[in-house]
N, C-alpha and C positions, 0 to 999 in steps of 0.2 A: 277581351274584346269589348268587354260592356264599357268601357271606359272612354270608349269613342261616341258614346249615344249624345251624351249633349253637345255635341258639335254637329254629327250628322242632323238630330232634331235642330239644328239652327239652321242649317241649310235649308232643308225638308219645308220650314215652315217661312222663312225670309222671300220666296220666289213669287208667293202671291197673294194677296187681301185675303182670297179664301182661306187659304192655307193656316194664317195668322190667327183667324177667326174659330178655326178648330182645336188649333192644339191651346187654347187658353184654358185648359182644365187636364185630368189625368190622361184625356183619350192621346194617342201620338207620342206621350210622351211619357207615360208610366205602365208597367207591365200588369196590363187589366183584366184579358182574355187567359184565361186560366190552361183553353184546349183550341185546338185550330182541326180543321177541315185539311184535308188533303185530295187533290184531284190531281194523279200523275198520269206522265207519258202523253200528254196531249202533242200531238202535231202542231206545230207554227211553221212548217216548212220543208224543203227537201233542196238540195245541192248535190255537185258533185263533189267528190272529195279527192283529196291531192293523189289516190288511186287509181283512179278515173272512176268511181262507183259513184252511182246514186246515195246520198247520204239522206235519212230520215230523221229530222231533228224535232226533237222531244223538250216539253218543259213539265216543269210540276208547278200549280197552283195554292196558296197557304192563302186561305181565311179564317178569321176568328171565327170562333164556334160560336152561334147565337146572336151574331153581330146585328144588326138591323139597319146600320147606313146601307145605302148604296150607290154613292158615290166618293168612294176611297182613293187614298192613293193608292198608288201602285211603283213600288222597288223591286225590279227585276237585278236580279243578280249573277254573278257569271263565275265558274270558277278558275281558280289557278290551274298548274301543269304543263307551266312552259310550251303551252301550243300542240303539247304531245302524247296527253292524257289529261285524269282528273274527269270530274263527273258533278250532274245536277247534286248528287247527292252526298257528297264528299263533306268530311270535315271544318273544310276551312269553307264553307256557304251556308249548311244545313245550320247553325246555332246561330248564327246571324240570320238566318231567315225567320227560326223558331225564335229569337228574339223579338223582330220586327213585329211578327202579326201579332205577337201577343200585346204590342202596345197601340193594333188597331188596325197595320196598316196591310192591305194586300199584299202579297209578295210569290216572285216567280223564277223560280230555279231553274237555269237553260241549262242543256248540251247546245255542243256547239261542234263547226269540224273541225278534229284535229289531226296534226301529222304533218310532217316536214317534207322535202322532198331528197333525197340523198341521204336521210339519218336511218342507218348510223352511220354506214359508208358510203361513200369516201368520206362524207358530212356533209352538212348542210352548208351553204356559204349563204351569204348577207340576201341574195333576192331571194332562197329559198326560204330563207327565217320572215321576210318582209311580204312573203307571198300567204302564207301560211297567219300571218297577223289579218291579211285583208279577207281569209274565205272567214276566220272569225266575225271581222268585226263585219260581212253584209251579213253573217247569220244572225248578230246582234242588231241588226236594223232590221232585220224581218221579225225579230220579235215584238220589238217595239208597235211596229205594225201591223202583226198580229191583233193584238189588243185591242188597236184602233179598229180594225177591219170588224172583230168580234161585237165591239159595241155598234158600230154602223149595220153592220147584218144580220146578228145574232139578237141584237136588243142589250146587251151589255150582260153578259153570262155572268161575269165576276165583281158586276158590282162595281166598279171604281170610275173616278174623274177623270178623264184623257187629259187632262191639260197638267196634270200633278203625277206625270211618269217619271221616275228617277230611273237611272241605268247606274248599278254599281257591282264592282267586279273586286277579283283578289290575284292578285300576283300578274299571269297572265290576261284572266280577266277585268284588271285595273287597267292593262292597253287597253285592251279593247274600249273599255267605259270613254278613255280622252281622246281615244281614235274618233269613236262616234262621235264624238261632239264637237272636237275641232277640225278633221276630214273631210268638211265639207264642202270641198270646191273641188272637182274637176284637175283644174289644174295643180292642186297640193298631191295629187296621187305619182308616186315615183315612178317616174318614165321609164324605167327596166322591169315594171313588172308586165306579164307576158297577159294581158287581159284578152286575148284569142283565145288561150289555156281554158277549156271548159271546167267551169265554177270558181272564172276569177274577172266573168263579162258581169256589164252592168254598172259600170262606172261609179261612183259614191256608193251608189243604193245599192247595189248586187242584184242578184236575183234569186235569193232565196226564198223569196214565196210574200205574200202579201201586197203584189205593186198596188200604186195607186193611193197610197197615205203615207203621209210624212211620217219618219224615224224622230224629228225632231222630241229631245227632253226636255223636261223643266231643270233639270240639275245631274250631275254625275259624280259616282263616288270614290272615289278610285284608292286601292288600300295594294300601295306598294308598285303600281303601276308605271308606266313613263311616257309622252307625248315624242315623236320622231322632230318637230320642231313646234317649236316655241311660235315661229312668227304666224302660226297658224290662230291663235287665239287672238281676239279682236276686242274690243270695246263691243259690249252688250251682246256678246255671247255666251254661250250657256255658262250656269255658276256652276262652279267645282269645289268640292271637298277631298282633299289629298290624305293618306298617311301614310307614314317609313318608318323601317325600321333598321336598326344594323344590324 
């Protein structure tokens, strides 16, 4: 994984004057923080979930031990499991998270909801797999949100830059990351998803918890991920970092 780092640090640091300005030395971009902080199961929200139940969604918090910014960035990250499992805590997020803060940067490991609707049987067909992408990715935009809400109410609990949030995911949650970022009209939402369906109202944003501040990132990372259409990306929209594998 680590082999990804000086591409993502190009991203990371390409989006804004600040940004450029910080990582000109070890911090952001070489592994400095020896220990990190851990704050889990924080709430950023609640939905329904494709059971009809109240879902309670949880993130974990990574900051460098002893740090003293406190205006950081922030890589919230999302995990794989094909929409059907997987966890904040799973392999394929956890040593990418523990990588990041160690080179400075905040970082926050969601759950999110999962579960298809018909799997196993009969199976799932294309709007239940496209239904089950959208209650993800408005959990991923109440996180986003979250963050913002916590610095506007809170006083900024974690420290970080609102303007320097990256969203990146793995597998499942690499959809998610270019959902978020290029999903954002109204009309790009597929007209057979059933948004009367309670925890699939709320049009773009959802309503998983946090209205009233923009999801909007500074960049999205997406590791293995796929966008539903292409014509959704525009000129001066958000920057992406991709990666595949076979």
């Amino acid at each position: 994984m680590r082999n990804l780092y000086p591409l993502v640090f190009a991203l990371l640091c390409m989006v804004s004057s600040d940004a450029i300005g910080q990582c000109v030395g070890f911090r952001y971009r070489d592994f400095i923080f020896p220990t990190y902080d851990l704050s889990s199961n924080i709430t950023y929200g609640v939905n329904i979930n494709e059971q009809g139940n109240p879902d309670t969604l949880k993130l974990d918090v990574y900051e460098p031990s002893g740090d003293v910014e406190t205006s950081r960035p922030l890589v919230i990250l999302a995990h794989g499991g094909n929409f059907l499992g997987g966890s904040k805590t799973g392999t394929d997020v956890v040593p990418l998270a523990e990588d990041l803060v160690s080179m400075g940067y905040v970082v926050a490991s969601i759950d999110y909801r999962v579960g298809m609707d018909n799997f196993p049987v009969p199976g799932p067909d294309s709007v239940d797999a496209t239904e089950s992408v959208m209650r993800a990715v408005h959990d991923a935009r109440a996180s986003v949100r979250f963050f913002k809400w916590d610095y506007s109410v809170n006083g900024n609990t974690y420290g970080i830059d609102t303007s320097l949030i990256f969203f990146g995911g793995v597998s499942a949650g690499g959809f998610m990351a270019v959902q978020l970022a290029y999903l954002d009209d109204i009309s790009e939402m597929p007209s057979y998803i059933d948004t009367t369906q309670a925890g699939l109202g709320g049009g773009v944003e959802g309503l998983s918890g946090n209205p009233g501040y923009t999801s909007k990132v500074a960049g999205v990372i997406n590791i293995c991920g796929a966008l539903r259409d292409t014509a959704w990306m525009k000129p001066g929209d958000t920057p992406i970092i991709s990666f595949h594998g076979d």
